[in-house]
C-alpha positions in Angstrom: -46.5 -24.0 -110.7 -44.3 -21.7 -108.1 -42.5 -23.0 -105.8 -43.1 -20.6 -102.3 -39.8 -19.4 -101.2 -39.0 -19.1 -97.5 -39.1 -15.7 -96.3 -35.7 -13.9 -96.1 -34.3 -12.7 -92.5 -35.6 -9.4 -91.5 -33.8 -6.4 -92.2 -32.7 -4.2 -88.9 -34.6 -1.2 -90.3 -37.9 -3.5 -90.8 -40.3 -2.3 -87.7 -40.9 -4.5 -85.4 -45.1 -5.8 -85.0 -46.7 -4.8 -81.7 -47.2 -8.5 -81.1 -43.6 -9.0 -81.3 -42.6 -6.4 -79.1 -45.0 -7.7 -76.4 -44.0 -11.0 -76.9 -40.3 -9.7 -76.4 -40.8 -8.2 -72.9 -42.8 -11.3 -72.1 -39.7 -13.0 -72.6 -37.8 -10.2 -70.6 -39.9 -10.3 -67.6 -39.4 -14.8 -67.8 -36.3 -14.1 -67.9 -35.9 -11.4 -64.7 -38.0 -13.3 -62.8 -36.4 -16.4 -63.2 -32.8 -14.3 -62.0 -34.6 -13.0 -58.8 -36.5 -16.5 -57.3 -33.0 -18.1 -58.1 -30.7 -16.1 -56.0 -31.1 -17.1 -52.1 -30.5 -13.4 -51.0 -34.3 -13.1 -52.3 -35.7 -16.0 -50.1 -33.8 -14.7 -46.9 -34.5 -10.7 -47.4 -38.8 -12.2 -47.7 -38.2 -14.5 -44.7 -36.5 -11.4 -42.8 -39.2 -9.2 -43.4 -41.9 -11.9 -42.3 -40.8 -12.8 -39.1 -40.2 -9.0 -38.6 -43.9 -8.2 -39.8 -45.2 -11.0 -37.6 -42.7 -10.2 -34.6 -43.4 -6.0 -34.4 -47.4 -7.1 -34.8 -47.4 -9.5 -32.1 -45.3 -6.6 -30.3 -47.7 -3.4 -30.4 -50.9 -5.7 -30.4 -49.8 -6.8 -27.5 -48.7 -3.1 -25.9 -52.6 -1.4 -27.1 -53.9 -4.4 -25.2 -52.1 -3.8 -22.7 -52.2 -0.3 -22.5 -56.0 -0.4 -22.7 -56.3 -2.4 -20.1 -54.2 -0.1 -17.5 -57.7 3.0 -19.1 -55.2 4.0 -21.5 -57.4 4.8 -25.0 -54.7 2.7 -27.7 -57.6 1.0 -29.2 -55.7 0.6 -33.3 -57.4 -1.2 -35.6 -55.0 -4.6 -36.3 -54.7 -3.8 -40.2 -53.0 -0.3 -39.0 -50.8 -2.3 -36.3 -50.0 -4.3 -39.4 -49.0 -1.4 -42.1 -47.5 0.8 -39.2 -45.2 -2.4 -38.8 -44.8 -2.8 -42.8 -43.4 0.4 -42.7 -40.0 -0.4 -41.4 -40.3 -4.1 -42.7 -40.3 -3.1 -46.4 -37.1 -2.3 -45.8 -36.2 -6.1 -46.4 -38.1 -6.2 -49.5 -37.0 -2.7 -50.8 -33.4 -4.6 -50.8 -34.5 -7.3 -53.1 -35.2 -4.5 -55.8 -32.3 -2.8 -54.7 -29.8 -5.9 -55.6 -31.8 -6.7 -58.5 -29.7 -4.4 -60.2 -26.8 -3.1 -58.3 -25.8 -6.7 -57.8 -25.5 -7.7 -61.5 -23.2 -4.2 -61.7 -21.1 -5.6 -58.7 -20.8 -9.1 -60.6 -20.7 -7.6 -64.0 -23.7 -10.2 -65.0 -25.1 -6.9 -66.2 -23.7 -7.4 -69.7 -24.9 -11.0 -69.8 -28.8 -9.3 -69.3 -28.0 -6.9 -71.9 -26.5 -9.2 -74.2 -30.1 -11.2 -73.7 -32.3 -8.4 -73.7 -30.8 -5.7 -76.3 -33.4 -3.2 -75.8 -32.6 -1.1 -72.7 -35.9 0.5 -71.9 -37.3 -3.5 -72.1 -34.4 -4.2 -69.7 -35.3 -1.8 -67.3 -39.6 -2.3 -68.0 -39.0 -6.2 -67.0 -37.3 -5.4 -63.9 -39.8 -3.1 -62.7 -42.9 -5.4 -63.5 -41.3 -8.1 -61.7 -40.6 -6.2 -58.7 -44.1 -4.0 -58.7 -45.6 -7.6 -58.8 -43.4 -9.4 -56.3 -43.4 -6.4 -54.0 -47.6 -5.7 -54.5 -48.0 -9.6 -53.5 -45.6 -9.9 -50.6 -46.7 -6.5 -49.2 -50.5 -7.4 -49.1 -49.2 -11.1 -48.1 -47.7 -9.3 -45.2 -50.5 -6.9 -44.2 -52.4 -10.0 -43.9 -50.7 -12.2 -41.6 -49.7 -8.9 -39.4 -53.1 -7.9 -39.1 -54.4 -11.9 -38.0 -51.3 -11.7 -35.6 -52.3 -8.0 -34.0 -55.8 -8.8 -33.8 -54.9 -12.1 -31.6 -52.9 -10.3 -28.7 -55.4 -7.4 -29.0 -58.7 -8.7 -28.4 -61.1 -5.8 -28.3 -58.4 -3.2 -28.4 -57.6 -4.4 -32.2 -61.4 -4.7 -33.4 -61.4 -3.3 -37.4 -63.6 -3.3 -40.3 -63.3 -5.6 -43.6 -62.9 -2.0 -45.4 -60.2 -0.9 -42.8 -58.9 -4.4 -44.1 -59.4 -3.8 -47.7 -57.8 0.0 -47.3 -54.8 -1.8 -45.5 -54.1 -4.5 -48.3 -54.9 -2.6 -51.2 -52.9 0.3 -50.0 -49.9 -1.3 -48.8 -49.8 -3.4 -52.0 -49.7 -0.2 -54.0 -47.4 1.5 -52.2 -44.6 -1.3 -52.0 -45.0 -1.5 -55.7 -44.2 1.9 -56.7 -41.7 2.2 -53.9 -40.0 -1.0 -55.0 -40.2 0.9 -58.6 -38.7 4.2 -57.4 -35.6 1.9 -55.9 -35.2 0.3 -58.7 -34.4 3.5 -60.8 -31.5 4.8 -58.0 -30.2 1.8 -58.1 -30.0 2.1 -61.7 -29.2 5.4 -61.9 -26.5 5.0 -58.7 -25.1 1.6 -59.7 -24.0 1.6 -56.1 -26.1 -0.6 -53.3 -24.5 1.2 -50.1 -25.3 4.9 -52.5 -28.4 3.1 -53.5 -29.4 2.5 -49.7 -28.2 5.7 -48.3 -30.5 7.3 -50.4 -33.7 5.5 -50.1 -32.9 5.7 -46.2 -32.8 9.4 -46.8 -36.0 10.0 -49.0 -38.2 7.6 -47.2 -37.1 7.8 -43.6 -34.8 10.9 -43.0 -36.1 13.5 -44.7 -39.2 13.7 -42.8 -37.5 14.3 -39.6 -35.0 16.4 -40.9 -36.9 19.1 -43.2 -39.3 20.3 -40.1 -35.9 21.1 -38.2 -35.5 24.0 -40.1 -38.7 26.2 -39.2 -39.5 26.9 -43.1 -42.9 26.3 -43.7 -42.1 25.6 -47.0 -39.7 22.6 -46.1 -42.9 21.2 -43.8 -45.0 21.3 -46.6 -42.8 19.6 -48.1 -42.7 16.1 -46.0 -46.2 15.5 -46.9 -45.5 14.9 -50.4 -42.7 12.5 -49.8 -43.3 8.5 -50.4 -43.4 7.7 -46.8 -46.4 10.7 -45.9 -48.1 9.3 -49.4 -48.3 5.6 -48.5 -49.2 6.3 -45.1 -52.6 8.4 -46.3 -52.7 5.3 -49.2 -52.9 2.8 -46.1 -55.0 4.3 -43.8 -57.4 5.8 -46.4 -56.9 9.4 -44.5 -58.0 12.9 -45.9 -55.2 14.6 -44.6 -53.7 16.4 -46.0 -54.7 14.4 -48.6 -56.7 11.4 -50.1 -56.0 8.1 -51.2 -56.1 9.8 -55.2 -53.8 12.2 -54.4 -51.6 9.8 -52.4 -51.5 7.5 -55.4 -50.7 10.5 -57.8 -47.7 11.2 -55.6 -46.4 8.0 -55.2 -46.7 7.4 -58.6 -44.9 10.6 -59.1 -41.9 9.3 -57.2 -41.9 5.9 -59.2 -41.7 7.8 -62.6 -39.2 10.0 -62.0 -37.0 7.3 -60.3 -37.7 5.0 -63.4 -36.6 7.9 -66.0 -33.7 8.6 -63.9 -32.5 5.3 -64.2 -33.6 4.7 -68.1 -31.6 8.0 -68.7 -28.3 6.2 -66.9 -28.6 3.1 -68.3 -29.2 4.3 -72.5 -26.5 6.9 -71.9 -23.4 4.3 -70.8 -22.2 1.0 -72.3 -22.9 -0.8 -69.7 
């Protein structure tokens, strides 16, 4: 009778099962995730941006209330109080995904990831689950308690709809997501958090005011396709001057390209 011998170890060249690959980012995205609820930095950047989110909806609730009282018409349904707010409050969670990376460059804890995860694209595909995730969850987290928050200080002046609601959540979710994505491949392609910031501030918040300066029609065109004009129609469910598909299809646009950027930057150098 044989004897069964124990299977020798696996050649580099032998190709890796599907099941082991997926089992192998699992173990990525455990591992990401467990670096980003650990560092405090994370805890205070979601605190900031709560008591902001809360704070700026108790703030223009309280105005349209205010201002419809006095005849004015500011009536603004409270999910759209709470997403206009979101829109300068993602800034603290955009920083969470913009440390994610630039910090382990700063600290050098880069090679320590790399020497855990040796596949860089599985690097780079935990990160940005994590983030979509965390960012999805804390933005629709957000959207929530702003719009409870607006609709208190604006009585009737904040009356909405549960699909107003769902658009707000849903939308707001989304967009965080990719956005959180699309910082997440500058900051890997930039290695750099002040270049990383400078930049985001630039595509999301700078460009919009800056491009209609010039008096090319082209260059106004032009904001509406930018990541703060997509998320906006995403939010708000608009049709101008596009809908929630083509909103998503640009965003998504934005993500991708920021993602390859930043795969490109990280397979090309050592570290």
């Amino acid at each position: 009778m044989s004897t069964p011998t124990a299977p020798g170890p696996r050649s580099p060249l032998t190709p890796v099962s599907d099941r082991g690959r997926w089992r192998r980012l699992g173990c990525a995205i455990a591992f990401e995730w467990t670096k980003l609820a650990g560092v405090r930095s994370t805890l205070w950047l979601l605190a900031t941006g709560t008591l902001l989110t809360v704070a700026g909806a108790l703030l223009i609730g309280a105005s349209a209330r205010a201002s419809g009282v006095n005849g004015y018409d500011t009536a603004t349904p409270a999910p759209w109080i709470a997403a206009q707010n979101i829109s300068f409050t993602q800034v603290a969670i955009l920083l969470v995904a913009v440390f994610a990376v630039t910090s382990e460059y700063a600290s050098g804890s880069i090679r320590t990831t790399l020497l855990s995860v040796p596949s860089r694209g599985s690097v780079l595909l935990a990160k940005a689950a994590v983030l979509a995730g965390g960012s999805a969850v804390t933005g629709a987290a957000l959207v929530l308690l702003g719009t409870v928050s607006a609709a208190a200080v604006a009585a009737e002046y904040g009356t909405y709809t549960g699909a107003q609601l769902g658009h707000a959540v849903l939308g707001t979710a989304i967009s965080l997501a990719l956005t959180s994505i699309l910082a997440l491949g500058i900051g890997t392609t930039l290695r750099n958090t002040a270049g990383t910031i400078l930049t985001l501030v630039v595509i999301l918040f700078a460009l919009s005011s800056v491009l209609p300066i010039f008096g090319q029609a082209w260059l106004t065109d032009l904001v509406a396709y930018l990541p703060g004009s997509a998320a906006g129609a995403l939010v708000t469910n608009a049709s101008e001057p596009y809908g929630p598909a083509a909103a998503l299809a640009v965003l998504a646009g934005w993500a991708v390209a920021g993602l390859s950027a930043g795969y490109l930057a990280l397979r090309s150098r050592d570290t």
